[in-house]
Gaussian input, Z-matrix of N, CA and C with variables (Angstrom, degrees):
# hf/3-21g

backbone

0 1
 N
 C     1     B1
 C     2     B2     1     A1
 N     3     B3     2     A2     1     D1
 C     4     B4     3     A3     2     D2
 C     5     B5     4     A4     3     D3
 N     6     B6     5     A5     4     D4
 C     7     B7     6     A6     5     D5
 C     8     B8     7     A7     6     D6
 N     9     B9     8     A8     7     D7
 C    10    B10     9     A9     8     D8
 C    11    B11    10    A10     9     D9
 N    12    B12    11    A11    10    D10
 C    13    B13    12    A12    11    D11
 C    14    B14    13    A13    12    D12
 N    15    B15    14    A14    13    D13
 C    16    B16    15    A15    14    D14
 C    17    B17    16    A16    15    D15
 N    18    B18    17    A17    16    D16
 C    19    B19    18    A18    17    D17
 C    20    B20    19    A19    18    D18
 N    21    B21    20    A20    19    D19
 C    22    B22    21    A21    20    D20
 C    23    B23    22    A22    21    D21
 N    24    B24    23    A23    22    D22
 C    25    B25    24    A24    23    D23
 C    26    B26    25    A25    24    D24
 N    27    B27    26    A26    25    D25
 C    28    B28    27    A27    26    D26
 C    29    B29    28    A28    27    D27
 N    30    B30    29    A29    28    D28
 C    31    B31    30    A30    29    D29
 C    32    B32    31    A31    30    D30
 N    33    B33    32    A32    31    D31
 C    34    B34    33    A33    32    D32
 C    35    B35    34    A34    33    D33
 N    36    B36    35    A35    34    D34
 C    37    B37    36    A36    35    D35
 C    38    B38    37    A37    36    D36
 N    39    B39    38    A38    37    D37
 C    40    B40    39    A39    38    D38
 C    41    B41    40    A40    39    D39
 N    42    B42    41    A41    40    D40
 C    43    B43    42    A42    41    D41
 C    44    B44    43    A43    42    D42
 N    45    B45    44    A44    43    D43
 C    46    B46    45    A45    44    D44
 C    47    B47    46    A46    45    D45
 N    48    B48    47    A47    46    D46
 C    49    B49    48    A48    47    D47
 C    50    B50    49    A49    48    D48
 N    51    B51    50    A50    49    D49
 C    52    B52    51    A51    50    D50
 C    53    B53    52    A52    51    D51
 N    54    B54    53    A53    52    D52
 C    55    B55    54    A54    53    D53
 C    56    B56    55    A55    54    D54
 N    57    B57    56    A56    55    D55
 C    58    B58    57    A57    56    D56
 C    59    B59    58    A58    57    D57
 N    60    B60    59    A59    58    D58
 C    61    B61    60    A60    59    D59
 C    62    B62    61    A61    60    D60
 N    63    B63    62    A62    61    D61
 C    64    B64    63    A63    62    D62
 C    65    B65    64    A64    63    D63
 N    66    B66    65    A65    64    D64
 C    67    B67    66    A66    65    D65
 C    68    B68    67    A67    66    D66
 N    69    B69    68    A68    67    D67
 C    70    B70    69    A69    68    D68
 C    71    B71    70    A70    69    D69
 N    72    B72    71    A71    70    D70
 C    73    B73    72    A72    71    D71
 C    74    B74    73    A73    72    D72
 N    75    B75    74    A74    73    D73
 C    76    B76    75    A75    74    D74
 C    77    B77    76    A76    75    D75
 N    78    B78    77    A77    76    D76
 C    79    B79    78    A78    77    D77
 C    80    B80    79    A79    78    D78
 N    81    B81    80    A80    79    D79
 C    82    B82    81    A81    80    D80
 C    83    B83    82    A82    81    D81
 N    84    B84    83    A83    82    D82
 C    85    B85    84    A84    83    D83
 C    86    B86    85    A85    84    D84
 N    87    B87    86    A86    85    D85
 C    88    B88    87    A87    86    D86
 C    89    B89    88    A88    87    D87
 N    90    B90    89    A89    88    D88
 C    91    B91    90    A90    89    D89
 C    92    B92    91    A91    90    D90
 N    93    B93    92    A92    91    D91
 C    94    B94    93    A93    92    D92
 C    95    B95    94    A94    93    D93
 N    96    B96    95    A95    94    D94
 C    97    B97    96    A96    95    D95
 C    98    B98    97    A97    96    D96
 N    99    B99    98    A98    97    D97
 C   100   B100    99    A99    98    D98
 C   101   B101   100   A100    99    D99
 N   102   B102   101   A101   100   D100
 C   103   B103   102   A102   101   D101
 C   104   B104   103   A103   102   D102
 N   105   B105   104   A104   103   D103
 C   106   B106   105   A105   104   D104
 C   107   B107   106   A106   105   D105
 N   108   B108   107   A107   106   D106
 C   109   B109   108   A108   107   D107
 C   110   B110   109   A109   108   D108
 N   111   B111   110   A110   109   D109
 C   112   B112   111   A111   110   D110
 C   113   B113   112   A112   111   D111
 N   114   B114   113   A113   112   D112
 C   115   B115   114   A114   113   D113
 C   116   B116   115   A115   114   D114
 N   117   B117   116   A116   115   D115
 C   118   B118   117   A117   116   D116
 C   119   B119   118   A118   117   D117
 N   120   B120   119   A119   118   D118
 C   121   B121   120   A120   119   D119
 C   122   B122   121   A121   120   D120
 N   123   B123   122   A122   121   D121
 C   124   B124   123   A123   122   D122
 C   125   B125   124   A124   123   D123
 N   126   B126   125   A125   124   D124
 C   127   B127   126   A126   125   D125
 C   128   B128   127   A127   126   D126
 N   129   B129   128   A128   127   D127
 C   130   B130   129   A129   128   D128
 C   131   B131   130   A130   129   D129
 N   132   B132   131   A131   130   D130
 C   133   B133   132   A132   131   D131
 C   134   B134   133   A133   132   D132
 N   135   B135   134   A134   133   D133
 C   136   B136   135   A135   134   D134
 C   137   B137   136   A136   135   D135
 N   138   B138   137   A137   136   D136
 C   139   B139   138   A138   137   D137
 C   140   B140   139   A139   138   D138
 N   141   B141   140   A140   139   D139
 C   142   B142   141   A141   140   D140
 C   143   B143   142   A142   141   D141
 N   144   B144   143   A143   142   D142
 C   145   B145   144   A144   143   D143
 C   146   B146   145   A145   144   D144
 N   147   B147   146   A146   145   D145
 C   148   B148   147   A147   146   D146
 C   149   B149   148   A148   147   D147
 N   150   B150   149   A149   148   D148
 C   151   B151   150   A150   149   D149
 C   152   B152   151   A151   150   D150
 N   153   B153   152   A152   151   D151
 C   154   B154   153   A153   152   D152
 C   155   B155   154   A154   153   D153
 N   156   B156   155   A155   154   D154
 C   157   B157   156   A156   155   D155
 C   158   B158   157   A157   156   D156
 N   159   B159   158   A158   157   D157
 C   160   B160   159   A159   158   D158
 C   161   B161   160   A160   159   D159
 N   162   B162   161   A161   160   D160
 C   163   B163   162   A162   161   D161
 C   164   B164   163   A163   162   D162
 N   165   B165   164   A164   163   D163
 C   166   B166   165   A165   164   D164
 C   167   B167   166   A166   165   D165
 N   168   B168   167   A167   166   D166
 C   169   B169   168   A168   167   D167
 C   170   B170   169   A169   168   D168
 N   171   B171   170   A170   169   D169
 C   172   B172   171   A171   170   D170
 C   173   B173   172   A172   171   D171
 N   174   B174   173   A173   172   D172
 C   175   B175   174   A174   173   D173
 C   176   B176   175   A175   174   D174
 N   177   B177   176   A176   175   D175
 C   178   B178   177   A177   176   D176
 C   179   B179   178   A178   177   D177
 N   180   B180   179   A179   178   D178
 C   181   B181   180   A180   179   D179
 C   182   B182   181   A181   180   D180
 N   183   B183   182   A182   181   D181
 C   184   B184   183   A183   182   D182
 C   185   B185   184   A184   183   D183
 N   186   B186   185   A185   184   D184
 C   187   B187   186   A186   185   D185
 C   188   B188   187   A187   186   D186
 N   189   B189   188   A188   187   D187
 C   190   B190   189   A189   188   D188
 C   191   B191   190   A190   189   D189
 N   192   B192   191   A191   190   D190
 C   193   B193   192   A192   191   D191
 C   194   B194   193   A193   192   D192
 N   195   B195   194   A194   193   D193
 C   196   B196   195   A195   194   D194
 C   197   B197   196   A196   195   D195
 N   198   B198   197   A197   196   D196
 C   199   B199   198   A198   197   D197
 C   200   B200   199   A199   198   D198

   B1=1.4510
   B2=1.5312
   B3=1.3458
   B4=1.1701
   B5=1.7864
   B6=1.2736
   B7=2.2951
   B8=1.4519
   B9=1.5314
   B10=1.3977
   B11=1.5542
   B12=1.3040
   B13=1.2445
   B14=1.3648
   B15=0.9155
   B16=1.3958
   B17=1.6024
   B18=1.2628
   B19=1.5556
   B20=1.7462
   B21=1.2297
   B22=1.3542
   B23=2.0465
   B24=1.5460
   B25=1.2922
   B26=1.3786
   B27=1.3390
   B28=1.4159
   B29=1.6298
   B30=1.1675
   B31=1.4647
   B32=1.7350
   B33=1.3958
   B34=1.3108
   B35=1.7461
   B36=1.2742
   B37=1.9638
   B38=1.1701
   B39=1.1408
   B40=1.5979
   B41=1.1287
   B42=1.6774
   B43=1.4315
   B44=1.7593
   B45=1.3214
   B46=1.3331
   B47=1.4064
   B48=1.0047
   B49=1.8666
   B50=1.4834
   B51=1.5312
   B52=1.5966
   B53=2.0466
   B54=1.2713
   B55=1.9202
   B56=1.5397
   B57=1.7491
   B58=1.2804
   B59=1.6783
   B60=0.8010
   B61=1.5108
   B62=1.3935
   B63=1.4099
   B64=1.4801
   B65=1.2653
   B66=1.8412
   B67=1.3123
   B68=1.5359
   B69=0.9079
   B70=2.0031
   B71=1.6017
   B72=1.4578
   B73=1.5329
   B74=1.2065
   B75=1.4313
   B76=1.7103
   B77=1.4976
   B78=0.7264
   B79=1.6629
   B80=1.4819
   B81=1.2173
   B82=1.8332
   B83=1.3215
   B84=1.8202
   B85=1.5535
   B86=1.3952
   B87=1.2875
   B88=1.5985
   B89=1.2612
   B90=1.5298
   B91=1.8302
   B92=1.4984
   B93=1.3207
   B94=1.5363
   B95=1.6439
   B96=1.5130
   B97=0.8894
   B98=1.7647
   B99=1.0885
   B100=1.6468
   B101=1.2148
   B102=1.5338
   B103=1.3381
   B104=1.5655
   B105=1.7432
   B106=1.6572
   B107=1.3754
   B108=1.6403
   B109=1.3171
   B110=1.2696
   B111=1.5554
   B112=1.4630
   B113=1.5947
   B114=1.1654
   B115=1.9602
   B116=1.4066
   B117=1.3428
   B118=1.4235
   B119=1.6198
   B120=0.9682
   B121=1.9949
   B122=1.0608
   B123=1.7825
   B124=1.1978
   B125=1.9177
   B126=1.4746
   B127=1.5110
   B128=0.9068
   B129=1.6732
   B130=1.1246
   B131=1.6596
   B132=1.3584
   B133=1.5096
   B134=1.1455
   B135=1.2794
   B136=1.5216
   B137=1.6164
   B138=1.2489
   B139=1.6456
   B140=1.4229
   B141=1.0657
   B142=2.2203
   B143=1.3545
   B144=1.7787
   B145=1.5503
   B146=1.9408
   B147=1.5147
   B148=1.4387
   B149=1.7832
   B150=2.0519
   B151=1.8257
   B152=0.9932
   B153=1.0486
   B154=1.6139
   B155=1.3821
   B156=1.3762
   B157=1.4522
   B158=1.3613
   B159=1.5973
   B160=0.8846
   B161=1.7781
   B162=0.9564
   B163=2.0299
   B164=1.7566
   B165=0.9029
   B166=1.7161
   B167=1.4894
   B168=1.1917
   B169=1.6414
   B170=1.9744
   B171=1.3257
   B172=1.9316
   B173=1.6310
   B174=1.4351
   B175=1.2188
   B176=2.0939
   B177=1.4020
   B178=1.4640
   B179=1.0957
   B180=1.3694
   B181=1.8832
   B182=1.4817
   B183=1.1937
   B184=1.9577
   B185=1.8648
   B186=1.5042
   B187=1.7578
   B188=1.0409
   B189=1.4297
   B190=1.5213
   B191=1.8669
   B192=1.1769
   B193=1.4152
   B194=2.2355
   B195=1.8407
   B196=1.8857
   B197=1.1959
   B198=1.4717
   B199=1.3619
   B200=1.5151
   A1=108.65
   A2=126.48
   A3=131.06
   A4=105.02
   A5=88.22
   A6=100.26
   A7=83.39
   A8=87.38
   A9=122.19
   A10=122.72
   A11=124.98
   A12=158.48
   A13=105.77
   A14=128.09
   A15=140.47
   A16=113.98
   A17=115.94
   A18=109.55
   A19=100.87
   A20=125.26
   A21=136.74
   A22=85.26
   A23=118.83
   A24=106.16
   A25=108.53
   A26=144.56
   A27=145.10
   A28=124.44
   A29=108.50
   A30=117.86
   A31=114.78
   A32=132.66
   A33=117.01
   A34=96.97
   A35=110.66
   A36=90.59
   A37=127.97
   A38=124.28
   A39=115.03
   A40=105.28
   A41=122.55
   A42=110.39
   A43=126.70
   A44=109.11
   A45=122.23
   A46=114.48
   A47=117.75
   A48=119.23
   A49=110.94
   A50=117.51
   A51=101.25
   A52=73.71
   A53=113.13
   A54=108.74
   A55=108.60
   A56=126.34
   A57=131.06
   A58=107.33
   A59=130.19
   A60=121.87
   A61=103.24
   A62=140.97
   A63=128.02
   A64=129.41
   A65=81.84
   A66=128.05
   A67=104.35
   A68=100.50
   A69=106.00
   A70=106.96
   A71=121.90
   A72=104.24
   A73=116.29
   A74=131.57
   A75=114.58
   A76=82.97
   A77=140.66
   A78=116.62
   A79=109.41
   A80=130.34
   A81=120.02
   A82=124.13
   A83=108.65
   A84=108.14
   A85=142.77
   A86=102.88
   A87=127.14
   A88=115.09
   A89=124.94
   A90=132.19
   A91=89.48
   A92=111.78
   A93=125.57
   A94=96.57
   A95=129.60
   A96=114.96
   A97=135.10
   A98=99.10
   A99=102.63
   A100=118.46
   A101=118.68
   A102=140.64
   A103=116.19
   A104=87.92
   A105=129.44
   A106=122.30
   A107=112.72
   A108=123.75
   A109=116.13
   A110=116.37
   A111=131.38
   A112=98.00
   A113=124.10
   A114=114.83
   A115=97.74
   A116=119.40
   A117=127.65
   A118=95.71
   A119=114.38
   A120=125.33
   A121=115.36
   A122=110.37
   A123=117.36
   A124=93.18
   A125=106.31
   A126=98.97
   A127=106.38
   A128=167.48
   A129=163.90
   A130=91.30
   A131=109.49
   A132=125.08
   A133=129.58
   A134=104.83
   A135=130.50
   A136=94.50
   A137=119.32
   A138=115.59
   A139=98.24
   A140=126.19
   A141=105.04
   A142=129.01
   A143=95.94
   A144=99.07
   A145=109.04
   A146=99.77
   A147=110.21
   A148=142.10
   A149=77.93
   A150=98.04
   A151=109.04
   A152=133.49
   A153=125.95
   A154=118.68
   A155=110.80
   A156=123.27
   A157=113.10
   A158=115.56
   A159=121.44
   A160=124.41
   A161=119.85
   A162=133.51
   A163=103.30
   A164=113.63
   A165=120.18
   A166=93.87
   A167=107.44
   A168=107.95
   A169=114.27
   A170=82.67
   A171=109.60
   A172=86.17
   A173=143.23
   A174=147.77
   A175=112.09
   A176=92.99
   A177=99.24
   A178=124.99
   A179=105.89
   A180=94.46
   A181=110.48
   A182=137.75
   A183=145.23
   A184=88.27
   A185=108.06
   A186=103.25
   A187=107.20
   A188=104.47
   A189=118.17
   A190=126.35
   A191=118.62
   A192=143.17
   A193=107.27
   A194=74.05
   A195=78.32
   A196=158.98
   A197=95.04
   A198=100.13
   A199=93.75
   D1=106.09
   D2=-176.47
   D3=-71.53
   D4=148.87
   D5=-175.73
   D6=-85.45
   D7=152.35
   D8=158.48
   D9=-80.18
   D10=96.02
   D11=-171.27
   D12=-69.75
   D13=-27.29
   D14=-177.03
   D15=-81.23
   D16=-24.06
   D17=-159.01
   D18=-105.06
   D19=142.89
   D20=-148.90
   D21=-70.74
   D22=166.54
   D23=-175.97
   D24=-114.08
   D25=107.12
   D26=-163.60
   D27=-79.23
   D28=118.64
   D29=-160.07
   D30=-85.99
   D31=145.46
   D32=-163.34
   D33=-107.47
   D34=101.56
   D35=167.70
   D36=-39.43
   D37=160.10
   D38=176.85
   D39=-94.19
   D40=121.15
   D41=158.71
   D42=-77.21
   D43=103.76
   D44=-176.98
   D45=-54.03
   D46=-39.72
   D47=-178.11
   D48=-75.82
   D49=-7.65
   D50=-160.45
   D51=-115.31
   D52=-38.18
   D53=-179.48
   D54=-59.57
   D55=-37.03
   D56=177.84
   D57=-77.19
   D58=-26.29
   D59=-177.18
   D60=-93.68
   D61=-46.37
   D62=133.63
   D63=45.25
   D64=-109.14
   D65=167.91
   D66=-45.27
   D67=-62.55
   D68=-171.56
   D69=-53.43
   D70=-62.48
   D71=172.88
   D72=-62.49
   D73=-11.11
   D74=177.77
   D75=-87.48
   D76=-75.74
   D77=-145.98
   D78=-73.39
   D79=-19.59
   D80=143.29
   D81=-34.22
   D82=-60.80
   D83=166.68
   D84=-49.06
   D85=-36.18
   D86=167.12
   D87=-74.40
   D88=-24.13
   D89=163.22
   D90=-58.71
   D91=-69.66
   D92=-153.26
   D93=-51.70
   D94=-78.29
   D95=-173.81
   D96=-77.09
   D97=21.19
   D98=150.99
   D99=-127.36
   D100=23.15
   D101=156.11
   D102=35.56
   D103=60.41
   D104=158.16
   D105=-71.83
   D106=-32.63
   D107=143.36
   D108=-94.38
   D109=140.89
   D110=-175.08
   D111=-120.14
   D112=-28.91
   D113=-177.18
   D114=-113.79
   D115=138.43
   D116=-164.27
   D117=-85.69
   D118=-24.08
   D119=176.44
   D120=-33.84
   D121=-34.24
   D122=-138.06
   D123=-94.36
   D124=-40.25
   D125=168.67
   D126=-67.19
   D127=139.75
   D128=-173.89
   D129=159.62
   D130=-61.17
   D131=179.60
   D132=-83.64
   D133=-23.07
   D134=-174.78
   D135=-77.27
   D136=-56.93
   D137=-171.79
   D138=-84.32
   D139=-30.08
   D140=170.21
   D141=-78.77
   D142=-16.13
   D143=172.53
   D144=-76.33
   D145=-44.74
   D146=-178.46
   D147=-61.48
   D148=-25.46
   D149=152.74
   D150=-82.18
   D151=-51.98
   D152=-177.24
   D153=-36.65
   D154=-61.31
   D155=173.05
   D156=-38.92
   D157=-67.62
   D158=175.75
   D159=-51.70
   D160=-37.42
   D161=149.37
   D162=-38.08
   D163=-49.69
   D164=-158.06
   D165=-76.77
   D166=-54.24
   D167=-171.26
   D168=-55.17
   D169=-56.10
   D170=-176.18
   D171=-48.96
   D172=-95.58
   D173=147.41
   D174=26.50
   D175=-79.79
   D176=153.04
   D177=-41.61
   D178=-73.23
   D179=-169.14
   D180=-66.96
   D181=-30.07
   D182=166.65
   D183=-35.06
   D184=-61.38
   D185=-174.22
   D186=-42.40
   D187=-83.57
   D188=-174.89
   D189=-40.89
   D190=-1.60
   D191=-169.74
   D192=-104.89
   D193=-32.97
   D194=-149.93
   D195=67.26
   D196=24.87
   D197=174.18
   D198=-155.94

């Protein structure tokens, strides 16, 4: 089935907050299960500092985008 060549090609933004938070529970999970963290306390901060980040950036790029 040959593509339609004709039709303009639609680009996907990246959503930064949903690719940064992601990232952050896989490599939490992979701490956790090779038990790099030993006190569970310690994610507490680890995931509000790492959403956050991830908020600040997403925020940024919306500016930098304009809309």
């Amino acid at each position: 089935m040959p593509r339609d060549l004709d039709r303009p090609r639609r680009l996907h933004r990246t959503d930064w907050m949903a690719l940064l938070s992601g990232i952050l529970f896989i490599v939490l999970g992979i701490l956790i299960l090779t038990r790099s963290i030993k006190d569970p306390l310690v994610l507490l901060p680890l995931v509000v500092t790492g959403l956050g980040f991830s908020g600040l950036v997403a925020i940024i790029a919306r500016v930098f985008r304009g809309k």
